[in-house]
C-alpha positions in Angstrom: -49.4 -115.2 79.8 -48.0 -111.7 80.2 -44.8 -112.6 78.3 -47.0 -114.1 75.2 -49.3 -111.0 75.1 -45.8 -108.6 74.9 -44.1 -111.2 72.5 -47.6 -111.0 70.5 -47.4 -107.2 70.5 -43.5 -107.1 69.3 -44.1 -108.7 66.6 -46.8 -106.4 65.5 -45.0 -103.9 65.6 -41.7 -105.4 63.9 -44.6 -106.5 61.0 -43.9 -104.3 58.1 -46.6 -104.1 55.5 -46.5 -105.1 52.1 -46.5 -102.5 49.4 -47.8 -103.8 45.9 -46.9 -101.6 43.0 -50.8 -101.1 41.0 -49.7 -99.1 38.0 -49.5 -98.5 34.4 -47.0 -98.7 31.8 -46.6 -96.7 28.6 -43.6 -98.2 26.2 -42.5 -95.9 23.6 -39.5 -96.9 20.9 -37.4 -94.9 18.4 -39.2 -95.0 14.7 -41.8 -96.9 13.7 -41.3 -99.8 15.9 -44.7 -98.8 17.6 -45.9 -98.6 21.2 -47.7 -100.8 24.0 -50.1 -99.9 27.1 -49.6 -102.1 29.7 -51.5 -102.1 33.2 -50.6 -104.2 36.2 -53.0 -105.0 39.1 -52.0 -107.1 42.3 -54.5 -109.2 43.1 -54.3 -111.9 45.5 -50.5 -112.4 45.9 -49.6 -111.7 42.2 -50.0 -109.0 39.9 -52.1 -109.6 36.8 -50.6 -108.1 33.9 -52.2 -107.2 30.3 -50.5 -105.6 27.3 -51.8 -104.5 24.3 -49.8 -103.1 21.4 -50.2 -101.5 18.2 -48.0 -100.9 15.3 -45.4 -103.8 15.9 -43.5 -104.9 12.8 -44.4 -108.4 11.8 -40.2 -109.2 12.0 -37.4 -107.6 11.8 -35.4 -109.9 9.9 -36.7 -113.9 9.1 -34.9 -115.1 12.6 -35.7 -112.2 14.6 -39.5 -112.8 14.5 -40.4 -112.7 18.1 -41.3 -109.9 20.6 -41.2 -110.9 24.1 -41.9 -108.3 27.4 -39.5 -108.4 30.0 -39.9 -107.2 33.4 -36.9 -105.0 35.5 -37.0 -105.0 39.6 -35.3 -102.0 41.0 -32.3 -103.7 41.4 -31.6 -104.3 37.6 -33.0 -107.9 37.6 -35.1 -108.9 34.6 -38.0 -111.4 34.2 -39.7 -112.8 31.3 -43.4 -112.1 30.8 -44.2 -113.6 27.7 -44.5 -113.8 24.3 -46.3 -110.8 22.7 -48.7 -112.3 19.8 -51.3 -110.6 17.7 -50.5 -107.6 19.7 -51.6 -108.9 23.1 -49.7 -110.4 26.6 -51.9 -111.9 29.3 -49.7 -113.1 32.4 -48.9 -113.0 36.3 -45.8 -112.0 38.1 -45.4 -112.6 42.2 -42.6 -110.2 42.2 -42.6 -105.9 41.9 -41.4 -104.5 39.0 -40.5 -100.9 38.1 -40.1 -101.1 34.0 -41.1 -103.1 31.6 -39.5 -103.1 27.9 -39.8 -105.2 24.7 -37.1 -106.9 23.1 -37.1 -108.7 19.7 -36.0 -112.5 19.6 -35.6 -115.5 17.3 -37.1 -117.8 20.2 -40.1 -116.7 22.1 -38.9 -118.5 25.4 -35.8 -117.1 26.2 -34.4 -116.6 29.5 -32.5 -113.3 29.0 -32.8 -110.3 26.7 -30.9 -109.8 23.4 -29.5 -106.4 22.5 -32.4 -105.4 20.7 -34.5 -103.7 23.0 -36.9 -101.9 21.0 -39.9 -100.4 23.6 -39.2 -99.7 27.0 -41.3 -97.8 29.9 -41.4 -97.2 33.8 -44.5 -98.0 36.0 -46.6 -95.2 37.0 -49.4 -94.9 39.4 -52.9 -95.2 38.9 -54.6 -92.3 39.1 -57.8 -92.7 41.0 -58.8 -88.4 40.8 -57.7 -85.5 42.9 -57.9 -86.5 46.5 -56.8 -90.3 46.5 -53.5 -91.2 47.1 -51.8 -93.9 45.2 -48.7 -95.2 46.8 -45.6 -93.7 44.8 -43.4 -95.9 42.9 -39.6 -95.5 43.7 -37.4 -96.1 40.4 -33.6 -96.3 40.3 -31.6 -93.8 38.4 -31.6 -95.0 35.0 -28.6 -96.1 32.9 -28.0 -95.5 28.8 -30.0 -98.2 27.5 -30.3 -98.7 24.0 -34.1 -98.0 22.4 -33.6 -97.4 18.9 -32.4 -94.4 19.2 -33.9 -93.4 22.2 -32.7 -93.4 25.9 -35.9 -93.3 28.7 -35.4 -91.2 31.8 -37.5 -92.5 34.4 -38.9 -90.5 38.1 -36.8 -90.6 41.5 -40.3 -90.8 42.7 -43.9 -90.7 40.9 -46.8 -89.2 43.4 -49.6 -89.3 41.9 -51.6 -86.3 43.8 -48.4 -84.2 45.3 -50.9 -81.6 47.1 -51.6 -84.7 49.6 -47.8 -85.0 50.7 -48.5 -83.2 54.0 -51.4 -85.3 54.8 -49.4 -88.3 54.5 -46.2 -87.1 56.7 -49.2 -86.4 59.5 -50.6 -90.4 58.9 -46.5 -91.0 59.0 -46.2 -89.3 62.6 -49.4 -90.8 64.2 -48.4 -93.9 63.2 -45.2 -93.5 65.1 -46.9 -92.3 68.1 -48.6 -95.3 68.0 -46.2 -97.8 67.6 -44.3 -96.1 70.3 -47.3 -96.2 72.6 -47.8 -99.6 71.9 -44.5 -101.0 72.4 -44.3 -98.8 75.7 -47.5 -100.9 76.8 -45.9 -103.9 75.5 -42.8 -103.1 78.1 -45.3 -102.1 80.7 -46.9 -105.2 80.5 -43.3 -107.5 80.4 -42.6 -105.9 83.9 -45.5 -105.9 85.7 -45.5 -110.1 85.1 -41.6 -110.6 85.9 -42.1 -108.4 89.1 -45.8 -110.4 89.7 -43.8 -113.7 89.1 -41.1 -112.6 91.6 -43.5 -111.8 94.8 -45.5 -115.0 94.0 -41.9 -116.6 94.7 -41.2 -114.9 97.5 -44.5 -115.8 99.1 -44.3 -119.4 98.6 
């Protein structure tokens, strides 16, 4: 019994939580080739994604007639959204993202990009008002990528309310303290039962 109730607590505290990237997503081109607001929400395993743009040529050329969003993880992998039509993308992702850009296509199902990548944008925080902390969205140094014209730098790190930093380092060290204590318990526990098992041996 001992031994399940220390197992029980060791893989509590081995238990990491799950961070889901909320945020919003502003995707600006070169020229005219206008811009999109996108906002992503995780909700029950997924994150719900909606996209509304304005200004979008009808086509660039009769075979390039398509604009499809594309989703980048931090580690440079891309996912297809969807197929932006009338201005508007309603879809769900189970995976975090950090950018999301547009590209133009002569098929609207596609499984990888083409060259012309004409809106692109990096995820940023909600912001809920001074005093609530959103958790900040890490995104990777950014390479030349071709907008137009335009190259987008994205954040090391967005905070969305930096005058809360030192609050969250003290949450950071409590928590410590407390897995420590735990896990201490946890071993406390382990050896009281092995040296309980052993003297019920000896006594039989």
């Amino acid at each position: 019994m001992t031994i399940i109730v220390a197992l029980v607590l060791g893989g509590f505290l081995m238990a990491k939580p799950v961070a889901a990237n909320e945020g919003t997503v502003n995707l600006r081109g070169a020229g005219s080739n206008g811009s999109c607001f996108v906002a992503s929400i995780f909700l029950e395993g997924t994150y719900r994604i909606l996209a509304s743009c304005r200004e979008l040529k009808i086509a660039l050329s009769p075979e390039t007639n398509r604009y499809v969003a594309w989703a980048e993880d931090v580690d440079g992998k891309q996912r297809r959204l969807g197929e932006i039509v009338n201005g508007k993308l309603s879809t769900m992702v189970d995976t975090k993202f950090v950018r999301v850009f547009v590209s133009a296509e002569s098929d609207g199902y596609v499984n990888k990009p083409s060259a012309d990548i004409l809106l692109t944008g990096y995820v940023e925080p909600i912001d809920f008002g001074k005093g609530i902390v959103s958790a900040p969205i890490t995104t990777p140094t950014p390479t030349p990528t071709k907008v137009g014209a335009t190259v987008t730098k994205a954040p090391a790190v967005v905070d969305a309310d930096p005058g809360t930093s030192s609050q969250s380092g003290l949450g950071s060290a409590l928590s410590t303290v407390l897995k420590i204590a735990l896990f201490g318990f946890g071993v406390l526990l382990l050896i009281v039962g092995v040296f309980s098992f052993l003297s019920r041996r000896r006594s039989l």
